[in-house]
C-alpha positions as CSV (number, residue, x, y, z in Angstrom):
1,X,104.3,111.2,108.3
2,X,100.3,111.2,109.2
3,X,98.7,109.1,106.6
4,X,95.4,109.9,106.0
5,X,92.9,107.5,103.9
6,X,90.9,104.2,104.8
7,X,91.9,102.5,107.2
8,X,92.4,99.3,103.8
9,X,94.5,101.7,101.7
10,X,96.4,103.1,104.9
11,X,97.3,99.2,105.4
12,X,98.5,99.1,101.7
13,X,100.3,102.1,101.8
14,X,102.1,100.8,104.9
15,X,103.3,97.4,103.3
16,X,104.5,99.5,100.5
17,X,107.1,101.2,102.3
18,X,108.7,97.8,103.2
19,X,109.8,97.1,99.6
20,X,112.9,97.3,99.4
21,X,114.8,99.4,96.8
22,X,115.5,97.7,93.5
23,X,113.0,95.4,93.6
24,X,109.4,95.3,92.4
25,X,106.2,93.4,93.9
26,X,102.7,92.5,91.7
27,X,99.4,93.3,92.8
28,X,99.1,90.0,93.8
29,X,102.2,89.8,95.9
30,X,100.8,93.2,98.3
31,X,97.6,91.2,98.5
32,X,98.8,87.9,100.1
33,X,101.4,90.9,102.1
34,X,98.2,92.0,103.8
35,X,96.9,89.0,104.5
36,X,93.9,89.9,102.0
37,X,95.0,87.2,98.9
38,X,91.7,87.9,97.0
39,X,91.9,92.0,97.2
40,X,94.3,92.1,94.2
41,X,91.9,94.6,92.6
42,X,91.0,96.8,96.1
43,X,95.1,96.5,96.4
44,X,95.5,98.3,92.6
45,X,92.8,100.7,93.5
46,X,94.4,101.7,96.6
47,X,97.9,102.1,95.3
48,X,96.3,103.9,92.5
49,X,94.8,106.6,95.5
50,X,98.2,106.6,96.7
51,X,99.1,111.0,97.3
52,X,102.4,110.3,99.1
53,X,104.4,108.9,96.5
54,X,107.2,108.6,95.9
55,X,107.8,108.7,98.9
56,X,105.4,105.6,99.5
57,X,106.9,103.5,96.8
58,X,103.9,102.3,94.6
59,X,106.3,102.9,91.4
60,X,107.7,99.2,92.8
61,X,104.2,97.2,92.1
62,X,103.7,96.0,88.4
63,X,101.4,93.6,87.2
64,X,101.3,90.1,87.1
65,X,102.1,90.1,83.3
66,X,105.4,92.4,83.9
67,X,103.8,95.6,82.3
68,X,103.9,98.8,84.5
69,X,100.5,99.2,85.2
70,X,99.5,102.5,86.2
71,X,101.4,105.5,88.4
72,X,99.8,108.4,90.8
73,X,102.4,110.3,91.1
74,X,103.3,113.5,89.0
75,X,104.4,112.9,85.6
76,X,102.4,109.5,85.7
77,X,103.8,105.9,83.6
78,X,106.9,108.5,82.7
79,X,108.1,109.1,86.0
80,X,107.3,105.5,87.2
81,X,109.6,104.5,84.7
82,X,112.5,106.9,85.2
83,X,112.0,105.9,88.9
84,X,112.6,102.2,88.4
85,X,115.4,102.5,86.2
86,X,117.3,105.0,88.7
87,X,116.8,101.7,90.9
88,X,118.3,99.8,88.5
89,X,115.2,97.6,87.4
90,X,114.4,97.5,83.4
91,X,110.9,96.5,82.4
């Protein structure tokens, strides 16, 4: 797959595909990932751009506090939901 966007949310995108299934990252957490610890908000607005997903899994990144945050992909906070729990995580 070709990814096409900045060369920053190409670099997010990237580190999203190595979460692993079944577990969830914060902003914060891809931040420091990328080596960028004070990007938290370029990191949310990147995943946020994200057009590949599921396939690139932003539906793993919540927010510090635990809550959801948002979701790009079609059906939005819904699907993000469904997606996590068929991963067996429960917010």
């Amino acid at each position: 797959m070709i990814l096409k966007g900045t060369k920053f949310q190409i670099k997010v995108w990237k580190y999203l595909k190595t979460i692993k299934k079944g577990s969830v990252l914060t902003y914060s957490d891809v931040a420091k990932g990328i080596k960028k610890p004070r990007a938290v908000r370029a990191v949310a607005n990147a995943i946020g751009k994200n057009p590949y997903a599921p396939k690139i899994p932003c539906h793993r990144v919540i927010r510090s506090d635990g809550s959801l945050g948002g979701y790009s992909g079609k059906g939005g906070i819904k699907t993000k939901k469904k997606l996590l729990k068929s991963e067996g995580i429960l917010l």
